[in-house]
C-alpha positions as protocol buffer text, in pm:
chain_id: "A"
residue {
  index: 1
  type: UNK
  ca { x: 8612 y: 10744 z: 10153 }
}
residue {
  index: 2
  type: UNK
  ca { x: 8733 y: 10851 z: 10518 }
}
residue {
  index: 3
  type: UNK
  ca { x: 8553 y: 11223 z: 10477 }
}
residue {
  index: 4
  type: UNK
  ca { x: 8248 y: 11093 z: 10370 }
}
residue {
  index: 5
  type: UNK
  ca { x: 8223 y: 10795 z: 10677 }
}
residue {
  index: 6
  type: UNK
  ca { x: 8303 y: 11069 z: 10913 }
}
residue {
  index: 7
  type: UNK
  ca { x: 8014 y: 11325 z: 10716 }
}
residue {
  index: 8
  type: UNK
  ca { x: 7761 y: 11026 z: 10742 }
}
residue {
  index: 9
  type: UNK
  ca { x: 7870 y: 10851 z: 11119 }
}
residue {
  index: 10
  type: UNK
  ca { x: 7839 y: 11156 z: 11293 }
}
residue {
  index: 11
  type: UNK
  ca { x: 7563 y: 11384 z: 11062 }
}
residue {
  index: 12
  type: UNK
  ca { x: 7820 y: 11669 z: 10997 }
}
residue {
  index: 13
  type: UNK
  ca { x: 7794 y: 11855 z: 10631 }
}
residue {
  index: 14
  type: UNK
  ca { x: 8054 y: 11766 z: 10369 }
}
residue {
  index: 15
  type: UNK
  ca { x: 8218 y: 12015 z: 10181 }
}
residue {
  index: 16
  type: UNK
  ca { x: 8450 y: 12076 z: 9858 }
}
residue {
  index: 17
  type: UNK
  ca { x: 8659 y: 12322 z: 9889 }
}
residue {
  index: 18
  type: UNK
  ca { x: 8826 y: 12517 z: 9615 }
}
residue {
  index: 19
  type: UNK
  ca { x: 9089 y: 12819 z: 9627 }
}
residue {
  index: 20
  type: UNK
  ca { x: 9095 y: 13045 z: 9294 }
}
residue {
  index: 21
  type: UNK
  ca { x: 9437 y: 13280 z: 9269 }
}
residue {
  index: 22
  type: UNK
  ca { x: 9272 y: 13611 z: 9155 }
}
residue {
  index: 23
  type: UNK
  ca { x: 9531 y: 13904 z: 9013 }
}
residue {
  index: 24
  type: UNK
  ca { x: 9797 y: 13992 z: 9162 }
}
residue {
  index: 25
  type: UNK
  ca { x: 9823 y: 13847 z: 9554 }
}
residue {
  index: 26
  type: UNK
  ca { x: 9475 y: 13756 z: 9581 }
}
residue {
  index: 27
  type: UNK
  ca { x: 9275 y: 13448 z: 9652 }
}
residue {
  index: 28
  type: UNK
  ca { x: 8899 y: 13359 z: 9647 }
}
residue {
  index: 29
  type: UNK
  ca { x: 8776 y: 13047 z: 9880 }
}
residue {
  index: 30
  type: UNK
  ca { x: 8445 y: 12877 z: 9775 }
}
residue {
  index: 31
  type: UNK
  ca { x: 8300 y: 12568 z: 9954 }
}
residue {
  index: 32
  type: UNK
  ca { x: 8015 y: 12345 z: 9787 }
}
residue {
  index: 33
  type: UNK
  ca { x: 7790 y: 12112 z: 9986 }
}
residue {
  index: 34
  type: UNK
  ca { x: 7805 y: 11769 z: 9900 }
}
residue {
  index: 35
  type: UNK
  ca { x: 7526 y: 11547 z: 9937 }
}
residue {
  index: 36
  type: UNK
  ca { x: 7592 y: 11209 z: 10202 }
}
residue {
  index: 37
  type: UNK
  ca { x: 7300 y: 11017 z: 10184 }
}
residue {
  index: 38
  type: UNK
  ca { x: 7177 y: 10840 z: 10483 }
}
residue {
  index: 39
  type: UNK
  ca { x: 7000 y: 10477 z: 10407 }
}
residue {
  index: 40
  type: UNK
  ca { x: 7004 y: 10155 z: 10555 }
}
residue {
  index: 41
  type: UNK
  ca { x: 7342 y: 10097 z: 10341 }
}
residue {
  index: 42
  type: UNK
  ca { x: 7594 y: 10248 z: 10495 }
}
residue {
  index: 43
  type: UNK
  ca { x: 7919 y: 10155 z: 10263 }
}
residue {
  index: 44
  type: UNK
  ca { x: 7702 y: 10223 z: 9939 }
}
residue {
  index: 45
  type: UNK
  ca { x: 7611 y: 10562 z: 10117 }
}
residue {
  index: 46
  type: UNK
  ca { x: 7943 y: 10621 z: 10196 }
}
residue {
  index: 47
  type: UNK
  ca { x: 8077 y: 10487 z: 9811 }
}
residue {
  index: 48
  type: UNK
  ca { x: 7830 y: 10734 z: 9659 }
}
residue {
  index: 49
  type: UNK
  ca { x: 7900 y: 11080 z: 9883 }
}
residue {
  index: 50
  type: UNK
  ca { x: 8281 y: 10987 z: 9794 }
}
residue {
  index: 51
  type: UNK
  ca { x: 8129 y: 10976 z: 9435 }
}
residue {
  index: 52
  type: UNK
  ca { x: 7974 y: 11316 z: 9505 }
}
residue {
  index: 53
  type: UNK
  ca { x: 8289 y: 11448 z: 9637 }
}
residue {
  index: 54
  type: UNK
  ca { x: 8496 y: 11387 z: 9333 }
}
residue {
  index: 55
  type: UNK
  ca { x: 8239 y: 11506 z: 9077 }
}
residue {
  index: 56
  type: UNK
  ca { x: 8224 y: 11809 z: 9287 }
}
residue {
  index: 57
  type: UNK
  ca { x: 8660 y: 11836 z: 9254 }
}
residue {
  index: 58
  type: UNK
  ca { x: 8591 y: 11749 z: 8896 }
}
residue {
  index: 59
  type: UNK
  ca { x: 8327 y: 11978 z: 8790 }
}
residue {
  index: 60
  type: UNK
  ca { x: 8614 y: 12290 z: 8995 }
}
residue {
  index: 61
  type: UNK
  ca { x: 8912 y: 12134 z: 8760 }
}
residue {
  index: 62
  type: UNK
  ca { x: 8710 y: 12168 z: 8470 }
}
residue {
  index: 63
  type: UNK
  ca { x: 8609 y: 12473 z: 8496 }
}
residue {
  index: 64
  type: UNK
  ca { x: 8964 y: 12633 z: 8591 }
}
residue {
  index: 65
  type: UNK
  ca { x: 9234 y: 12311 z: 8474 }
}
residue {
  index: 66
  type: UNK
  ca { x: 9488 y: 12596 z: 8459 }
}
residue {
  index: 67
  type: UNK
  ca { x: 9473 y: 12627 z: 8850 }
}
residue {
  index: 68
  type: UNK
  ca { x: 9498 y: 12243 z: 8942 }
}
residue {
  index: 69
  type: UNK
  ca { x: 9761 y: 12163 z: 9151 }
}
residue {
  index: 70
  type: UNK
  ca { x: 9836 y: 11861 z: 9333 }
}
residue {
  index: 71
  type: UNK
  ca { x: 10158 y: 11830 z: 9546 }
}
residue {
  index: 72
  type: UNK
  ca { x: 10154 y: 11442 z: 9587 }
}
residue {
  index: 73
  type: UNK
  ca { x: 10090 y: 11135 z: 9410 }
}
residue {
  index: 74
  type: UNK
  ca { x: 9760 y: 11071 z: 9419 }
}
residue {
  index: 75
  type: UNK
  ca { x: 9687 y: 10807 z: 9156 }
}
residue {
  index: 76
  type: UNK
  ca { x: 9978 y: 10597 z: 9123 }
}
């Protein structure tokens, strides 16, 4: 939740970024907004950009699984 408390405390955009290897030594960056909303609940605003943030990661895996990479454990 930490990037999307920062996006909503201090009204910055959010972000997903994605990195596509292309043939041979070549790489394509894309970033994709992500929607913080801003109400009178902050941790349900800051639950549901963290939401948006991981459909957005999702919705990149899924279209390109072969490229996912993840160099830690993340979930577990």
């Amino acid at each position: 939740p930490f990037p999307a408390m920062l996006a909503r405390s201090w009204d910055v955009p959010l972000y997903a970024g994605t990195v596509v290897r292309e043939p041979g030594v070549r790489f394509r960056m894309r970033l994709d907004p992500v929607e913080v909303p801003v109400t009178a609940d902050k941790e349900a605003d800051i639950a549901q950009a963290t939401a948006n943030l991981a459909a957005a990661f999702e919705a990149s895996i899924r279209a390109r699984p072969e490229q996912w990479m993840w160099a830690h454990r993340r979930w577990g």
